[in-house]
TITITOR-867853 format. One record per residue: residue number from 0; residue in three letters; z, y, x of N, C-alpha, C in turn. Coordinates in Angstrom, 3 decimals. Layout:
! residues N
<rec i="NUM" aa="ALA" n_up="Z" n_north="Y" n_east="X" ca_up="Z" ca_north="Y" ca_east="X" c_up="Z" c_north="Y" c_east="X"/>
...
! end
This chain:
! residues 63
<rec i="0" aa="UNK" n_up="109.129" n_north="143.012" n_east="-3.006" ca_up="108.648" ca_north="141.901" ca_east="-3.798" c_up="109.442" c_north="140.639" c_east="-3.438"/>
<rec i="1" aa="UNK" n_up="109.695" n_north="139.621" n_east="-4.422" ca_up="110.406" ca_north="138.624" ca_east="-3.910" c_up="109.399" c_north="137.883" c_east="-3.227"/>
<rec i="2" aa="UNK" n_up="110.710" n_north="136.316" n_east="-2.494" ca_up="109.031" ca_north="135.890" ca_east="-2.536" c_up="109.279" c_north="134.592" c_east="-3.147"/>
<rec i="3" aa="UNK" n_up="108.468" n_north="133.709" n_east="-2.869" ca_up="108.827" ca_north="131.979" ca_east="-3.590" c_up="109.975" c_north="131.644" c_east="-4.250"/>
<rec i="4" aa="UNK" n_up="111.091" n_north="131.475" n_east="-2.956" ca_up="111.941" ca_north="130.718" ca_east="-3.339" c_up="112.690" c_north="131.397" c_east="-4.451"/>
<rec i="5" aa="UNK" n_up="113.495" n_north="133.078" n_east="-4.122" ca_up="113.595" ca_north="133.651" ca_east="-5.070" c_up="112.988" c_north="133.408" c_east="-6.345"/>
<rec i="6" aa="UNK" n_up="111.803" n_north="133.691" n_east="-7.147" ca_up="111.420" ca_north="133.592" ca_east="-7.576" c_up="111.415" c_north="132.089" c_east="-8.797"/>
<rec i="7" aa="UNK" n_up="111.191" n_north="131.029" n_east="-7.774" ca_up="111.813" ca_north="129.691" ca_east="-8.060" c_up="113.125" c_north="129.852" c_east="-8.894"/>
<rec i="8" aa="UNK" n_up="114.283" n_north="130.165" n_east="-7.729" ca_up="115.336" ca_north="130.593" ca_east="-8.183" c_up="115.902" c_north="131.107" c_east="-9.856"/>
<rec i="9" aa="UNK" n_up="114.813" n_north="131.912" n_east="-9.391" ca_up="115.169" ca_north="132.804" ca_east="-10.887" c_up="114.941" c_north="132.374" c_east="-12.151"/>
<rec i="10" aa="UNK" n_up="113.726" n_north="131.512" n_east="-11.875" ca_up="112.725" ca_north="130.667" ca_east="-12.930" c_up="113.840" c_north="129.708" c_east="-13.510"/>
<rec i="11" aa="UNK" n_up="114.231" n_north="129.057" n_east="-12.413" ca_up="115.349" ca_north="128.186" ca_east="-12.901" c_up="116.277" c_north="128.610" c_east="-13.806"/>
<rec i="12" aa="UNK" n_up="116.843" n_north="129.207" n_east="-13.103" ca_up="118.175" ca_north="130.374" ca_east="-14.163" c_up="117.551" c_north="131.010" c_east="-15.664"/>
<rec i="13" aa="UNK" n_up="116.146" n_north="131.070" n_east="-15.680" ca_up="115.759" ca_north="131.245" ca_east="-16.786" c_up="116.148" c_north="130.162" c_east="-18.220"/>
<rec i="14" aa="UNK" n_up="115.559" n_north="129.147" n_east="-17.143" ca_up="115.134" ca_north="127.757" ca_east="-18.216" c_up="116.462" c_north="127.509" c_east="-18.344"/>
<rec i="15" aa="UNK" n_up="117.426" n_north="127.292" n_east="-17.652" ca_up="118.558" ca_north="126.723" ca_east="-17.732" c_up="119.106" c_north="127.557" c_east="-18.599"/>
<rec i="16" aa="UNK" n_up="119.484" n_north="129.027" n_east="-18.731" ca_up="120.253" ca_north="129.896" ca_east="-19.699" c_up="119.519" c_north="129.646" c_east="-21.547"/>
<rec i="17" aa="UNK" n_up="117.908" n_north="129.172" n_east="-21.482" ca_up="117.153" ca_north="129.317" ca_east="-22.675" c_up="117.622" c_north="127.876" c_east="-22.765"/>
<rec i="18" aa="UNK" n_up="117.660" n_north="126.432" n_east="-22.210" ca_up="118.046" ca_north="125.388" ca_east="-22.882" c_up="119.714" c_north="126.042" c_east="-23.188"/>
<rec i="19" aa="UNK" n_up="120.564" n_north="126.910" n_east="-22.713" ca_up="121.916" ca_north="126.702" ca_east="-23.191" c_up="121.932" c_north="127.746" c_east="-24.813"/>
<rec i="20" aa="UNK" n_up="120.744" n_north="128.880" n_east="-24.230" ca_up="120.815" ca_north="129.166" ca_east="-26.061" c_up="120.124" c_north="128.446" c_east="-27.076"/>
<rec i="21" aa="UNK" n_up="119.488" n_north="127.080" n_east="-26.735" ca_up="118.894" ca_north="126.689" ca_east="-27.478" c_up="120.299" c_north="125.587" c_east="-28.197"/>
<rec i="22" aa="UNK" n_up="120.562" n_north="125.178" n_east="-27.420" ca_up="122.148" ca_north="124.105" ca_east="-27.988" c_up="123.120" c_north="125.272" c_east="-28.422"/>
<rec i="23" aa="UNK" n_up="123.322" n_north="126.246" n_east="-28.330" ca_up="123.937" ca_north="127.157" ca_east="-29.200" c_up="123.624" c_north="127.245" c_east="-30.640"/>
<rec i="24" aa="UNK" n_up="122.358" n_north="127.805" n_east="-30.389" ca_up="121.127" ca_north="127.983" ca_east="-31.867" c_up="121.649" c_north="126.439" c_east="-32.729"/>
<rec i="25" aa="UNK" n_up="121.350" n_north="125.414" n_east="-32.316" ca_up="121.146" ca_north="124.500" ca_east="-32.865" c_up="122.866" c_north="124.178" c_east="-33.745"/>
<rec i="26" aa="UNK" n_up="123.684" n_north="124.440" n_east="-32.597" ca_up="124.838" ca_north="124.281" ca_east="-33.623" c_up="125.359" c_north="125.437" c_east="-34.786"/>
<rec i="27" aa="UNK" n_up="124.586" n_north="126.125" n_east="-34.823" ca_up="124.341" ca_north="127.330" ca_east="-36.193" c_up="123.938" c_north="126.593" c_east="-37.352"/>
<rec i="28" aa="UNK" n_up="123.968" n_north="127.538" n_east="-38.482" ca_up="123.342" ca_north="127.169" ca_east="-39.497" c_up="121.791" c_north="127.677" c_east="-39.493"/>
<rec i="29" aa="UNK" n_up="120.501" n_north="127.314" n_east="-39.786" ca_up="119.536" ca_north="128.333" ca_east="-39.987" c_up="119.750" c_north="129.333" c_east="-40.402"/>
<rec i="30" aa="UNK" n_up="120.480" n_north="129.793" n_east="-41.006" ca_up="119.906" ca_north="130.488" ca_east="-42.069" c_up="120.914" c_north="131.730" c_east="-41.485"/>
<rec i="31" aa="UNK" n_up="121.772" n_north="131.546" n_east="-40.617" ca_up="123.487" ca_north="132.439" ca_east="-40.414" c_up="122.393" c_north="133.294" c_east="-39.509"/>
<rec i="32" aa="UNK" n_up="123.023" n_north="134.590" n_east="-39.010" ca_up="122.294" ca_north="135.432" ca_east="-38.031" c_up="122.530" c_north="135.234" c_east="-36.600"/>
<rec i="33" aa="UNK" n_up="123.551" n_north="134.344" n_east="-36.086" ca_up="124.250" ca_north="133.629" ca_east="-35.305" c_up="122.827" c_north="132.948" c_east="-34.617"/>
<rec i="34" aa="UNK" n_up="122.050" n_north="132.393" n_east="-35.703" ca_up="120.764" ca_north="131.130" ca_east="-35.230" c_up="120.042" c_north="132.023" c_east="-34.976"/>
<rec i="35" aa="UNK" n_up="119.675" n_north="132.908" n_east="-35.671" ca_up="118.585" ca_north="133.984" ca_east="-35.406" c_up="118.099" c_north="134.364" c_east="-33.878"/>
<rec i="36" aa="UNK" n_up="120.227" n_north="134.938" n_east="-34.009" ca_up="120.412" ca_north="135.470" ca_east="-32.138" c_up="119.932" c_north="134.553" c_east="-30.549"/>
<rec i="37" aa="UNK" n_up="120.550" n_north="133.734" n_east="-31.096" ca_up="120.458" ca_north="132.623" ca_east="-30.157" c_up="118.653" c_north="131.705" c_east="-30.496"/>
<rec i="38" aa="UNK" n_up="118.245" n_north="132.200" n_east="-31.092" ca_up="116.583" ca_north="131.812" ca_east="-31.357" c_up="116.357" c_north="132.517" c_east="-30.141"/>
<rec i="39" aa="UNK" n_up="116.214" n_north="134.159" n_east="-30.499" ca_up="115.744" ca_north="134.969" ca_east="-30.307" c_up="116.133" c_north="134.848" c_east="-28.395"/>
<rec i="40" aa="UNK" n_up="117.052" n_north="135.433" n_east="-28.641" ca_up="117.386" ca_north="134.917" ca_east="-27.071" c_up="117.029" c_north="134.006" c_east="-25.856"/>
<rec i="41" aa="UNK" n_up="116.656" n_north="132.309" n_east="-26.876" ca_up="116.228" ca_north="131.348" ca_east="-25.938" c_up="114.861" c_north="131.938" c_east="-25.949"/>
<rec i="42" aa="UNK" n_up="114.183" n_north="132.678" n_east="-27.106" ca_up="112.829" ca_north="132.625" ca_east="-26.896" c_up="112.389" c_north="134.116" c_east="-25.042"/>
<rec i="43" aa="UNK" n_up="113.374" n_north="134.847" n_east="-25.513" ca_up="113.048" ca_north="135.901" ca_east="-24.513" c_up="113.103" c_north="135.373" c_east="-23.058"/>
<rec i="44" aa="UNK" n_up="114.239" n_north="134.145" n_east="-22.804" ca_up="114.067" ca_north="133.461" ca_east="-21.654" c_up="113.104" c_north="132.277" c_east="-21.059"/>
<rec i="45" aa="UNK" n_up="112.350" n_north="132.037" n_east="-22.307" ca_up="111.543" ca_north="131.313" ca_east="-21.895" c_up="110.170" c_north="131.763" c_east="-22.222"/>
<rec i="46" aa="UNK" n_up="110.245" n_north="132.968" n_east="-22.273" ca_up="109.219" ca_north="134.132" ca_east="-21.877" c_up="108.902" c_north="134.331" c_east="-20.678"/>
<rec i="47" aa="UNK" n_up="110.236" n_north="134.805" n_east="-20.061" ca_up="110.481" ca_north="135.256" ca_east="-18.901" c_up="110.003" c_north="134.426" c_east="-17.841"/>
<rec i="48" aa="UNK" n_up="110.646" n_north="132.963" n_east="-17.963" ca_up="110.439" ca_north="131.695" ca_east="-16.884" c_up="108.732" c_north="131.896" c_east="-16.919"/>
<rec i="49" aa="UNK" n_up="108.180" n_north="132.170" n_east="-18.459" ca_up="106.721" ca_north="131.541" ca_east="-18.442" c_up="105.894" c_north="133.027" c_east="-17.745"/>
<rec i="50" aa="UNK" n_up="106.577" n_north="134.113" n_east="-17.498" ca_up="105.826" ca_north="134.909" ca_east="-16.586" c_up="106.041" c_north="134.833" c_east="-14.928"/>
<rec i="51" aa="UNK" n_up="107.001" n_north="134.186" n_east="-14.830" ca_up="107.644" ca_north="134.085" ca_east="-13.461" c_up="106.894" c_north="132.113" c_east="-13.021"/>
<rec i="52" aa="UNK" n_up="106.431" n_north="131.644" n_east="-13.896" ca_up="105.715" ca_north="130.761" ca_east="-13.587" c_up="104.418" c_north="131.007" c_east="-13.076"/>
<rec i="53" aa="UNK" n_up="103.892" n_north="132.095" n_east="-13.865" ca_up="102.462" ca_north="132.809" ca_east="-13.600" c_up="102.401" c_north="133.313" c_east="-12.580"/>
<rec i="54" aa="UNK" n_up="103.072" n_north="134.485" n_east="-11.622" ca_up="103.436" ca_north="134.858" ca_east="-10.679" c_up="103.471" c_north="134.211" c_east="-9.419"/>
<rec i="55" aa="UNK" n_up="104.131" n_north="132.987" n_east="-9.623" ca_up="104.237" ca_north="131.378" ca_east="-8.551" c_up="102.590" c_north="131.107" c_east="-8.483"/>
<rec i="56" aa="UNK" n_up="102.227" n_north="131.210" n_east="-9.763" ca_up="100.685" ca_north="130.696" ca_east="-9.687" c_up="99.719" c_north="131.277" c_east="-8.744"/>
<rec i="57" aa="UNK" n_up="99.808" n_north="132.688" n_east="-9.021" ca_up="99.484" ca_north="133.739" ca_east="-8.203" c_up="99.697" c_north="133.918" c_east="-6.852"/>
<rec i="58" aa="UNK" n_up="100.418" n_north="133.198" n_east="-7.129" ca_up="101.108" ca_north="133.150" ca_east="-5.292" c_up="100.992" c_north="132.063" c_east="-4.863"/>
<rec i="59" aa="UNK" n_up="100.239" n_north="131.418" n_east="-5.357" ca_up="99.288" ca_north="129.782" ca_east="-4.926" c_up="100.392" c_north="128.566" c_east="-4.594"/>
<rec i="60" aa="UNK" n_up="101.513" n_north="128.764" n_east="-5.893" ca_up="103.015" ca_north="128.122" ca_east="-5.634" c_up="102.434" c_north="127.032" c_east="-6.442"/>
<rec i="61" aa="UNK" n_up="102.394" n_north="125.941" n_east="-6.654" ca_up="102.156" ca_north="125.006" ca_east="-8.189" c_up="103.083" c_north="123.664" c_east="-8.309"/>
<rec i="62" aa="UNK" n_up="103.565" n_north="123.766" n_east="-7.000" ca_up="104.983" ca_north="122.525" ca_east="-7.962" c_up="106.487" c_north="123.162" c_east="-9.002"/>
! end
Protein backbone atom coordinates (compact mmCIF):
# COMPACT_ATOMS: atom_id res chain seq x y z
CA UNK A 1 0.00 0.00 0.00
CA UNK A 2 1.37 3.42 -0.54
CA UNK A 3 1.42 5.66 1.95
CA UNK A 4 0.74 9.65 2.19
CA UNK A 5 3.26 11.19 0.56
CA UNK A 6 3.17 8.85 -2.42
CA UNK A 7 -0.12 9.14 -2.73
CA UNK A 8 0.02 13.08 -2.49
CA UNK A 9 2.49 12.62 -5.13
CA UNK A 10 0.43 10.97 -7.42
CA UNK A 11 -2.64 13.16 -6.78
CA UNK A 12 -0.58 15.88 -7.97
CA UNK A 13 0.54 14.31 -11.23
CA UNK A 14 -3.05 13.68 -11.67
CA UNK A 15 -4.31 17.29 -11.51
CA UNK A 16 -1.42 18.59 -13.23
CA UNK A 17 -1.65 16.07 -16.45
CA UNK A 18 -5.91 16.85 -16.37
CA UNK A 19 -5.21 20.82 -16.26
CA UNK A 20 -2.64 20.04 -19.35
CA UNK A 21 -5.51 18.06 -21.20
CA UNK A 22 -7.76 20.53 -20.38
CA UNK A 23 -5.59 23.52 -22.36
CA UNK A 24 -5.24 20.98 -25.08
CA UNK A 25 -9.15 20.37 -25.28
CA UNK A 26 -9.64 23.95 -25.24
CA UNK A 27 -7.43 24.73 -28.20
CA UNK A 28 -9.68 22.20 -30.36
CA UNK A 29 -12.64 22.87 -32.01
CA UNK A 30 -15.82 21.40 -30.06
CA UNK A 31 -17.06 19.74 -32.26
CA UNK A 32 -13.40 17.93 -33.90
CA UNK A 33 -12.81 14.42 -32.06
CA UNK A 34 -9.44 15.87 -31.04
CA UNK A 35 -11.84 17.90 -28.11
CA UNK A 36 -13.69 14.90 -27.40
CA UNK A 37 -10.21 13.04 -26.62
CA UNK A 38 -8.70 15.44 -24.62
CA UNK A 39 -12.32 16.02 -22.71
CA UNK A 40 -12.38 12.65 -22.09
CA UNK A 41 -8.98 12.26 -20.87
CA UNK A 42 -8.90 15.39 -18.52
CA UNK A 43 -12.11 13.95 -17.20
CA UNK A 44 -10.49 10.32 -16.37
CA UNK A 45 -7.69 12.27 -14.49
CA UNK A 46 -9.61 14.12 -12.50
CA UNK A 47 -11.44 11.10 -11.55
CA UNK A 48 -8.55 9.58 -10.52
CA UNK A 49 -7.05 12.66 -8.28
CA UNK A 50 -10.83 12.69 -6.87
CA UNK A 51 -10.39 8.95 -5.69
CA UNK A 52 -6.90 9.36 -4.50
CA UNK A 53 -8.25 12.40 -2.58
CA UNK A 54 -10.74 10.04 -0.86
CA UNK A 55 -8.15 7.59 0.12
CA UNK A 56 -5.96 10.67 1.86
CA UNK A 57 -9.30 11.15 3.57
CA UNK A 58 -9.33 7.76 4.77
CA UNK A 59 -6.14 7.96 5.88
CA UNK A 60 -7.07 10.97 8.09
CA UNK A 61 -4.73 13.15 5.46
CA UNK A 62 -6.94 16.58 4.89
CA UNK A 63 -4.59 19.27 3.70
Amino acid sequence: MKDKQELKDEQKFYLKTCKEFEEQRDQQDCKSQEWHKYDRLAQLCKERADEIRHKLYEMGCTD
